[in-house]
C-alpha positions as CSV (number, residue, x, y, z in Angstrom):
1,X,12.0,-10.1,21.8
2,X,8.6,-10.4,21.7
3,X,7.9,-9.3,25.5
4,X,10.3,-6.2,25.0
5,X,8.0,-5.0,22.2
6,X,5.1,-5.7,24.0
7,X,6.8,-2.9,27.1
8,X,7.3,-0.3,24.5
9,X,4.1,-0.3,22.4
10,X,2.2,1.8,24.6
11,X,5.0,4.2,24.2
12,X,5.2,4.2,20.6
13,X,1.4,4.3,20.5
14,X,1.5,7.5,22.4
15,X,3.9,9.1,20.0
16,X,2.3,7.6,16.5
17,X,-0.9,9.0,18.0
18,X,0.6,12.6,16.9
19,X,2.4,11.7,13.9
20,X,1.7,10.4,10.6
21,X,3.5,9.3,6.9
22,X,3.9,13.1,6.4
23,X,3.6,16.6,7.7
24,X,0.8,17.0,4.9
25,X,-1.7,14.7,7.0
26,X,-1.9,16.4,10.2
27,X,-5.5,16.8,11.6
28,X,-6.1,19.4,14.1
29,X,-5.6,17.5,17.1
30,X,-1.9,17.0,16.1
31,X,-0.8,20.1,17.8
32,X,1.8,18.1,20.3
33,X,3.8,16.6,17.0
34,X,6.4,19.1,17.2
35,X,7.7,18.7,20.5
36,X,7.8,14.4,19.7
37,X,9.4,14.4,16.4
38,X,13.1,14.8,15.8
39,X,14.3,18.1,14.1
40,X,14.9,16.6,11.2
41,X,11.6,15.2,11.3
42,X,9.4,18.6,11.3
43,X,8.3,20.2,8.5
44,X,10.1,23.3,7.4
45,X,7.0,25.2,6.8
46,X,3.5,25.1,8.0
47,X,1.5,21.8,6.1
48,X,-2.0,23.6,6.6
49,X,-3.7,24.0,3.0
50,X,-6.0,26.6,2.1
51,X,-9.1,24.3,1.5
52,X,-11.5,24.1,4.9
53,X,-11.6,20.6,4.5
54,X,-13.0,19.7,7.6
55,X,-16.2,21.8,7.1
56,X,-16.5,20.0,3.3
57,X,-15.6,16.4,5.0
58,X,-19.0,14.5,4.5
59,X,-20.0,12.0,6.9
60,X,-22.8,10.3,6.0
61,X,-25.5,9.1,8.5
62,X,-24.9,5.9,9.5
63,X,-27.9,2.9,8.2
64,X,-28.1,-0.5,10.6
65,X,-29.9,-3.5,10.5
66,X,-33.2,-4.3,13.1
67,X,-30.4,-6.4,13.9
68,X,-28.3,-3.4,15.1
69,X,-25.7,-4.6,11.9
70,X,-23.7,-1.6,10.2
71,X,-25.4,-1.3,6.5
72,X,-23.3,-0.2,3.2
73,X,-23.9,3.7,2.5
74,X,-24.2,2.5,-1.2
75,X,-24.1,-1.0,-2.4
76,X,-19.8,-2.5,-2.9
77,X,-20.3,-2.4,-6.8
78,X,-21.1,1.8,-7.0
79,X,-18.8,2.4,-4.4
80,X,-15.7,0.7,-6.9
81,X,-17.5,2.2,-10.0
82,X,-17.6,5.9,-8.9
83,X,-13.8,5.8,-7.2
84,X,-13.2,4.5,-10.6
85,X,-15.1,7.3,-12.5
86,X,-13.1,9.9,-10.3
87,X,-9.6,8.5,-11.4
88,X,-10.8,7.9,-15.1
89,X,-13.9,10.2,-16.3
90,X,-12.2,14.2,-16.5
91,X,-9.9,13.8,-13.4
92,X,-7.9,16.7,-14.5
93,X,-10.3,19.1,-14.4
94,X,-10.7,18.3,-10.4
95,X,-6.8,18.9,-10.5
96,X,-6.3,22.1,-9.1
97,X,-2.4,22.2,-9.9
98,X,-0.3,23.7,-12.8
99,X,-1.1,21.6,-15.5
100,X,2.4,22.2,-17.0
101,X,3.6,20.6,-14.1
102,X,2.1,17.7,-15.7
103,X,3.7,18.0,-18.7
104,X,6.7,15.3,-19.3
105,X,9.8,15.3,-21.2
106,X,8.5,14.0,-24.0
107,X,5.4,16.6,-24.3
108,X,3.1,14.8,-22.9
109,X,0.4,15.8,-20.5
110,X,0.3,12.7,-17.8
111,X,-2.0,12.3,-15.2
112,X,-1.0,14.0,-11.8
113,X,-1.0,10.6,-9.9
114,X,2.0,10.1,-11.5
115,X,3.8,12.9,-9.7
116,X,1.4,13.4,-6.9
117,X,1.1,10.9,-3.7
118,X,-1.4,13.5,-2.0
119,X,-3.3,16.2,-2.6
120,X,-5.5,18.4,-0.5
121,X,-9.5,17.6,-0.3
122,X,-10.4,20.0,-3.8
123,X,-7.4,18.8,-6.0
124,X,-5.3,21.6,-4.9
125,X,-1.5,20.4,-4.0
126,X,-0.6,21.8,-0.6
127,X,1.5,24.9,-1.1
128,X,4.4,24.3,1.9
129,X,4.2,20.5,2.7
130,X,7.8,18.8,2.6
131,X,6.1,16.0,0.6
132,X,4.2,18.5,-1.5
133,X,5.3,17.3,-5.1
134,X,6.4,13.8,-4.4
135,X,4.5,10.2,-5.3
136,X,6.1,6.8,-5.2
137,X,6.2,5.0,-8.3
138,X,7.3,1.7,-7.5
139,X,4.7,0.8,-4.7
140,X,1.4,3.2,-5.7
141,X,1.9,2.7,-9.1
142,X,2.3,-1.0,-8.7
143,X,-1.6,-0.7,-7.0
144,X,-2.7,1.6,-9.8
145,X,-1.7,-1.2,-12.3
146,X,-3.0,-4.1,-9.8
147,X,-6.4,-2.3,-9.4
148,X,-6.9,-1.3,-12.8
149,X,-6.1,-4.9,-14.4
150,X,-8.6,-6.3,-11.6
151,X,-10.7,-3.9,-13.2
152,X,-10.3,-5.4,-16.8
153,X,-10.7,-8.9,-15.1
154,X,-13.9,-8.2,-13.3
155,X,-15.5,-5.9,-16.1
156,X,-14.1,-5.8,-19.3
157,X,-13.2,-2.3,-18.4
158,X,-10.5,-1.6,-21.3
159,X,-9.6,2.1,-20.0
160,X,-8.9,0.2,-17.2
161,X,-6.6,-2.0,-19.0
162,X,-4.9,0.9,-20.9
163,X,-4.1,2.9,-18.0
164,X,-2.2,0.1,-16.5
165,X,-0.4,-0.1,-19.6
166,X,0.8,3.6,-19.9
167,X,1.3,3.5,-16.0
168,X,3.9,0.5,-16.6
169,X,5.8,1.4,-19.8
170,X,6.6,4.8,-17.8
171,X,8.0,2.7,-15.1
172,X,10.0,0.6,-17.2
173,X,11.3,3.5,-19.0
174,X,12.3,5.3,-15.6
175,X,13.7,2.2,-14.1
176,X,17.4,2.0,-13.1
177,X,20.0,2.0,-16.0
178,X,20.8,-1.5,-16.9
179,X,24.6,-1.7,-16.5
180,X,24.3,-0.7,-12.6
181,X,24.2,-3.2,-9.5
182,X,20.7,-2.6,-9.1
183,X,19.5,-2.6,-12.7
184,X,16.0,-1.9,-14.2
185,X,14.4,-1.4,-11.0
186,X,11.7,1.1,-10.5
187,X,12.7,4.1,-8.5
188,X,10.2,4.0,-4.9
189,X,11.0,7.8,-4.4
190,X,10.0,10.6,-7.7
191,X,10.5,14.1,-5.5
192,X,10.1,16.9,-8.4
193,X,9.8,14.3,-10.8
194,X,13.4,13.7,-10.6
195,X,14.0,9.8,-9.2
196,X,15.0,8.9,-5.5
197,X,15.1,12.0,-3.0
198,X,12.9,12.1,0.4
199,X,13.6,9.8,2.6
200,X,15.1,7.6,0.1
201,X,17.9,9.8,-0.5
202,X,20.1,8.2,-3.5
203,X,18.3,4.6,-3.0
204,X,15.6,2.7,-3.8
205,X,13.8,-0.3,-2.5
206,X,14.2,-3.6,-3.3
207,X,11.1,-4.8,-1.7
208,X,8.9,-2.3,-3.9
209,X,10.3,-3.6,-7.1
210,X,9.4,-7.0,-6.5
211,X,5.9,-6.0,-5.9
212,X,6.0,-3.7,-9.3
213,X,7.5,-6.8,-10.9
214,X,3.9,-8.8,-9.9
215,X,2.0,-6.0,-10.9
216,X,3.8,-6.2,-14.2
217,X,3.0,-9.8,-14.7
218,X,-0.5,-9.4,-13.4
219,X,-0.4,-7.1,-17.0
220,X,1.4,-9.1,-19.1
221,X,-1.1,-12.5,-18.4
222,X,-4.2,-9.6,-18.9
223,X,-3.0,-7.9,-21.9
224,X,-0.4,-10.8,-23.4
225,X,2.3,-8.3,-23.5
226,X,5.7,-9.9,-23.8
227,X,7.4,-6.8,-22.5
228,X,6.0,-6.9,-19.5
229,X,7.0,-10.0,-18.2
230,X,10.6,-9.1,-19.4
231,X,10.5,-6.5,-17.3
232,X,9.4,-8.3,-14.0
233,X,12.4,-11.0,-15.1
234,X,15.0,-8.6,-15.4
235,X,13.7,-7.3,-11.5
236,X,13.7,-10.9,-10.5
237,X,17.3,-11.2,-12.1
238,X,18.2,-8.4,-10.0
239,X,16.8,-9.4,-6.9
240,X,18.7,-12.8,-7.4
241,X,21.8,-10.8,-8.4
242,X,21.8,-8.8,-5.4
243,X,19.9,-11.3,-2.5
244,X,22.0,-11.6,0.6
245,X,23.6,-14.9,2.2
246,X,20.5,-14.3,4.4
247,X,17.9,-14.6,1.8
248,X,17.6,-10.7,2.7
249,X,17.9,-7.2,1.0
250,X,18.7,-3.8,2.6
251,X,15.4,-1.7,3.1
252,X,16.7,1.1,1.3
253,X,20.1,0.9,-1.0
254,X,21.8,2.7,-3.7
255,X,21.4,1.1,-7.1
256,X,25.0,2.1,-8.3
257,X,27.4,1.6,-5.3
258,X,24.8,-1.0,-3.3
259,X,25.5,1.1,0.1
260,X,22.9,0.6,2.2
261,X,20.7,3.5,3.5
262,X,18.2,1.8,5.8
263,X,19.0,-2.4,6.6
264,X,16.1,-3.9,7.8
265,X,12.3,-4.8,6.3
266,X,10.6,-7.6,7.2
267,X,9.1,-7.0,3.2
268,X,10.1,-10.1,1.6
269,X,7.2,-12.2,0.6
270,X,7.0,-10.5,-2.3
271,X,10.4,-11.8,-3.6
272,X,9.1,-15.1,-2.8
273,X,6.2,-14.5,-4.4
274,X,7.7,-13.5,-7.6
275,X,10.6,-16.1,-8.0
276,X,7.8,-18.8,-7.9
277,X,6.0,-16.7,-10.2
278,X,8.8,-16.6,-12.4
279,X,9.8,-20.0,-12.4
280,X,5.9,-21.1,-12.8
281,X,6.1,-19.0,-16.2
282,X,9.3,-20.5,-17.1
283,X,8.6,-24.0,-16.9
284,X,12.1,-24.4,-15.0
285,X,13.7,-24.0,-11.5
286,X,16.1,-21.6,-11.7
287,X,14.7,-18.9,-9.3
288,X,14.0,-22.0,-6.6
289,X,17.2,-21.5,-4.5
290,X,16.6,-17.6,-3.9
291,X,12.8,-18.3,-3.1
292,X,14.0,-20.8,-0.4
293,X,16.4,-18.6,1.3
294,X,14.2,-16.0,1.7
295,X,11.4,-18.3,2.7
296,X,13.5,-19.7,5.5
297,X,14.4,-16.6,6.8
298,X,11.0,-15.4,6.9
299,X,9.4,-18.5,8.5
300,X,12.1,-18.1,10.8
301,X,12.0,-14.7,11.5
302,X,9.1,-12.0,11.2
303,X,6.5,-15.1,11.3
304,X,7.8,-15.9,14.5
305,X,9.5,-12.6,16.3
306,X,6.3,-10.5,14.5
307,X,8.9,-8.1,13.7
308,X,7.0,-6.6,10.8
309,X,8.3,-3.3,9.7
310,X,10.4,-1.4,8.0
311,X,8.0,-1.2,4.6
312,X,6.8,2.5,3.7
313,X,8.7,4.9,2.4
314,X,8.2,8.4,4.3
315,X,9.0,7.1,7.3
316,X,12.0,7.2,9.0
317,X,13.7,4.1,10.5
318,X,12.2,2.8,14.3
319,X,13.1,-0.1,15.5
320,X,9.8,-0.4,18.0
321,X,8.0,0.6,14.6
322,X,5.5,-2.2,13.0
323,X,3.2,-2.7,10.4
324,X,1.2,-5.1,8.8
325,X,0.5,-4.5,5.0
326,X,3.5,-7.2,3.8
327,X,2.5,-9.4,7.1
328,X,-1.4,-9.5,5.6
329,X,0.2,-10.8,2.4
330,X,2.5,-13.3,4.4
331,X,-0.9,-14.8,5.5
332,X,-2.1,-14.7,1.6
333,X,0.4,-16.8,1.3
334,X,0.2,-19.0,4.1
335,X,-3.6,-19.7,3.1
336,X,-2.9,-20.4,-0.8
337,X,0.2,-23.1,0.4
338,X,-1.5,-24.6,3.5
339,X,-1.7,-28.6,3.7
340,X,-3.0,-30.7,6.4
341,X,0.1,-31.2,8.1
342,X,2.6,-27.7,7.2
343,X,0.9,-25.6,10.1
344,X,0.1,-22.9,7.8
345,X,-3.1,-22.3,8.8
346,X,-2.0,-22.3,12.3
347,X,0.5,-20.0,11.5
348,X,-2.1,-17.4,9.3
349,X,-4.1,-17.4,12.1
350,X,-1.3,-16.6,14.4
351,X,-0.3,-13.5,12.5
352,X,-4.0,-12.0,12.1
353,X,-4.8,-12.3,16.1
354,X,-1.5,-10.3,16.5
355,X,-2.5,-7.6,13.3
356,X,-6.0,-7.5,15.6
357,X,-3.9,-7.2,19.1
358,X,-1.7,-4.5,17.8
359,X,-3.5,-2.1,15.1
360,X,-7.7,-2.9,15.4
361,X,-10.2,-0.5,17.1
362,X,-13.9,-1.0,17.1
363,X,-15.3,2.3,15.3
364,X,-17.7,5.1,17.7
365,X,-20.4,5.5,15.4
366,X,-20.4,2.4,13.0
367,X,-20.6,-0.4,15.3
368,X,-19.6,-3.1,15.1
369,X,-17.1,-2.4,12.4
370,X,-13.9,-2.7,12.9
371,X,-11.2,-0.8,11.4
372,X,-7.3,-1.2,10.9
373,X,-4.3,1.0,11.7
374,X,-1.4,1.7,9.3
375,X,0.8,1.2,11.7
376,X,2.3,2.5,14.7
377,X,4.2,5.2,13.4
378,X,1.3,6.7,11.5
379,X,-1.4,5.3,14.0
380,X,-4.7,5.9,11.8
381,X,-7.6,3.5,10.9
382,X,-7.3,4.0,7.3
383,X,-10.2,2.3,4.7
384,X,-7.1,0.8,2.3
385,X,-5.9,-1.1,5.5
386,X,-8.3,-1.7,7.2
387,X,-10.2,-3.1,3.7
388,X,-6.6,-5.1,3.1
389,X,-7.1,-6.9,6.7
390,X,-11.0,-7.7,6.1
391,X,-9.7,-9.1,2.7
392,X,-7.5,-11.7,4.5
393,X,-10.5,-12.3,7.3
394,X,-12.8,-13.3,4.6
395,X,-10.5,-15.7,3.4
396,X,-9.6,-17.0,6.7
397,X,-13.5,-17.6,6.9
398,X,-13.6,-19.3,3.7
399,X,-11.3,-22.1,4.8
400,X,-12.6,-22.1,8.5
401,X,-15.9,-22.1,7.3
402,X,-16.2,-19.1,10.3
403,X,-19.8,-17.4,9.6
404,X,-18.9,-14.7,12.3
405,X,-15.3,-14.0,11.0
406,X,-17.4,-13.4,7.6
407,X,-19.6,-11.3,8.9
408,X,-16.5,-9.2,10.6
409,X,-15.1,-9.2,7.4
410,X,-18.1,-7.9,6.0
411,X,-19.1,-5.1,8.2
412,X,-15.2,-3.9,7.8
413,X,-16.2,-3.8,3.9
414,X,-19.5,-2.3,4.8
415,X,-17.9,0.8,7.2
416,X,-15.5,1.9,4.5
417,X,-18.4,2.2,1.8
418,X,-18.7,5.6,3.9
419,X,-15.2,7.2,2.8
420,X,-16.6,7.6,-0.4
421,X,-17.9,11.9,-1.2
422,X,-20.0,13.1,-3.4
423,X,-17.7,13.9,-6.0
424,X,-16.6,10.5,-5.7
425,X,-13.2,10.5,-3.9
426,X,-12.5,8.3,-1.3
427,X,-10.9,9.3,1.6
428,X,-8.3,7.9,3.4
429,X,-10.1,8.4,6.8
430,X,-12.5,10.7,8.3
431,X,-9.7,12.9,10.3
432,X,-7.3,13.2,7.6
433,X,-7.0,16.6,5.9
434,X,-4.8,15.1,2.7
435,X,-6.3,13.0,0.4
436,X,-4.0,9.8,-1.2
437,X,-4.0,8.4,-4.6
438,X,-3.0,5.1,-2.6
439,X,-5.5,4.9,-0.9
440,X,-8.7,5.6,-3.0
441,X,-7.4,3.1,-5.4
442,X,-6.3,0.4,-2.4
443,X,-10.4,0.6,-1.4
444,X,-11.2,-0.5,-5.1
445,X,-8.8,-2.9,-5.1
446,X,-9.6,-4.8,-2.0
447,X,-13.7,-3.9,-1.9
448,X,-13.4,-6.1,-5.4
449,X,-13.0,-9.5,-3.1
450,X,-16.6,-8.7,-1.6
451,X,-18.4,-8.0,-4.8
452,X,-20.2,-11.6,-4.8
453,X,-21.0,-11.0,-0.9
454,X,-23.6,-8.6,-1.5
């Protein structure tokens, strides 16, 4: 399997190289996407906005060492605190939408990332876009609530804290009904904030509620909430529920009649993750069964074939497609449960010289950074990924005791300090002409393991 991939990746990587998660991220260069897509692939409309965001792109010049080593634009700790400022200090007033739009059905004003994935570069949404006025709750919101409790862990920031509190009651209380096959899971699709839609159709996905369900007991252990952790049992209860002979889940599926829309994701270890988690909390091993059927299939399947997609949510199926954000957490993992004699190590550092094989390039301009792909359907160094990956290098240098796999690690973290503007954002790369809520808050997120390596 694995030399079959290998003959079709130059392929793919000629396609991705036009395409991207959606018709609102096309750079100029893109101007061969419409004759590689499928119809139903191709925006209805034009996706240009009416902001010249490439003439207001800032790209700062570029600071090195004598030693010729790429130097932070600004120090890890102001990068975090001003992409913090941006989501918390008068972000509506750089909101250039309706603010009715924002408006629930309760009354209340919410904040636009709750509707919103993307934006253009001034806060305007884009006006034709096919993914114009859709966000997805179960996986962005789940970083939102991650990021802002690693916040409130790191510096007492209580706005922090209370944002991830109002972010997760709304998910709770937009969840699946509880008397369906799927039940009180959060929706991964909101298109007009009406759930599922996009390319989720009726569905959801299983694998995104497992990772809202740690993000919910991430809160509950910050804020001592009991409701949260009911809520991330009642997805684990679900998940069990529903877990196939396999140790599987479909990628996509309908909540009510369980049809499957989309089969396949590699995106398990979250499950895993969360029925330990679970039983940990418990004091009992009633999830233990479910964890080891999906473990076994994962160690015996995407750890070994590397067949690590299937995992975001506006991209169609591919079956030459891969990714690496769940495989990055699959080395987590490896790391936290390696002994001397399991081969986990072995194993972690098996998956991250095939994440540097398949989606790293060295950077023109900020050498020797290196920077990450999304993947090969949306084949862009991105700061959130390629932050995520030097995240995982650092700690593969802190139990290898690698000095230069730090410093790699370290002049990744160092490169990405340069997404952030003047006003604060941080953008998801240099050539992108939408700006991500995902991804400003994924550089916070993951820029918070260097803060001790300055």
């Amino acid at each position: 399997m694995e030399s079959n991939f290998k003959l079709v990746l130059v392929a793919v990587i000629m396609l991705s190289s036009t395409m991207c998660k959606s018709p609102s991220n096309l750079n100029k260069e893109d101007t061969t996407l419409n004759s590689k897509i499928k119809d139903e692939e191709k925006p209805k409309h034009s996706s240009k906005g009416n902001y010249d965001w490439e003439k207001n792109m800032v790209v700062a010049d570029r600071k090195h060492s004598a030693a010729g080593m790429l130097l932070p634009l600004q120090s890890y700790e102001e990068t975090i605190k001003r992409g913090v400022s941006f989501l918390l200090d008068d972000h509506l007033k750089w909101f250039k939408g309706s603010t009715e739009i924002l408006i629930d059905e309760n009354g209340q004003t919410q904040m636009p990332w709750l509707y919103y994935s993307n934006l253009q570069h001034n806060g305007e949404p884009f006006p034709n876009a096919i993914d114009r006025f859709i966000s997805y709750p179960a996986f962005h919101h789940s970083l939102m609530i991650k990021t802002f409790v690693k916040l409130f862990n790191y510096f007492d920031d209580k706005r922090a804290l209370n944002e991830a509190i109002k972010l997760a009651d709304w998910n709770i209380a937009h969840s699946t009904p509880n008397d369906v096959a799927y039940a009180n899971m959060p929706y991964s699709t909101l298109e007009e904030k009406k759930p599922g839609g996009f390319r989720d159709g009726s569905g959801i996905m299983p694998d995104k509620a497992a990772i809202m369900a740690l993000a919910y007991i991430e809160l509950y252990k910050a804020s001592n909430k009991e409701r949260f952790l009911k809520a991330a049992e009642a997805i684990g209860q679900s998940l069990a529920k529903n877990q196939r002979a396999n140790g599987t889940w479909p990628f996509r599926v309908d909540p009510k009649t369980k049809k499957v829309i989309e089969d396949y994701t590699s995106s398990v270890i979250y499950a895993v993750i969360l029925f330990e988690n679970l039983d940990e909390l418990n004091k009992n091993d009633h999830y233990k069964v479910y964890r080891d059927r999906t473990w076994e299939w994962l160690l015996n399947g995407p750890i070994k074939t590397k067949e690590f997609r299937g995992f975001y949510e506006d991209i169609l199926e591919s079956t030459e497609g891969r990714t690496n954000y769940d495989c990055l957490d699959v080395i987590r993992y490896l790391l936290a449960n390696r002994t001397d004699n399991n081969g986990y190590l072995e194993k972690a550092l098996e998956l991250n010289a095939w994440i540097e094989e398949i989606f790293m390039d060295k950077i023109e301009g900020f050498e020797p950074a290196e920077g990450i792909r999304e993947q090969l359907q949306c084949n862009y160094i991105m700061g959130i990924h390629s932050l995520n990956w030097a995240s995982v290098l650092k700690e593969l240098a802190e139990t290898s005791s690698d000095e230069k796999m730090m410093e790699r690690a370290k002049q990744t973290a160092n490169y990405v300090t340069y997404y952030l503007q003047p006003d604060n954002r941080i953008v998801v790369g240099f050539q992108f002409n939408a700006w991500w809520y995902s991804c400003h808050t994924g550089v916070i997120l993951y820029l918070l393991d260097f803060i001790k390596q300055e």
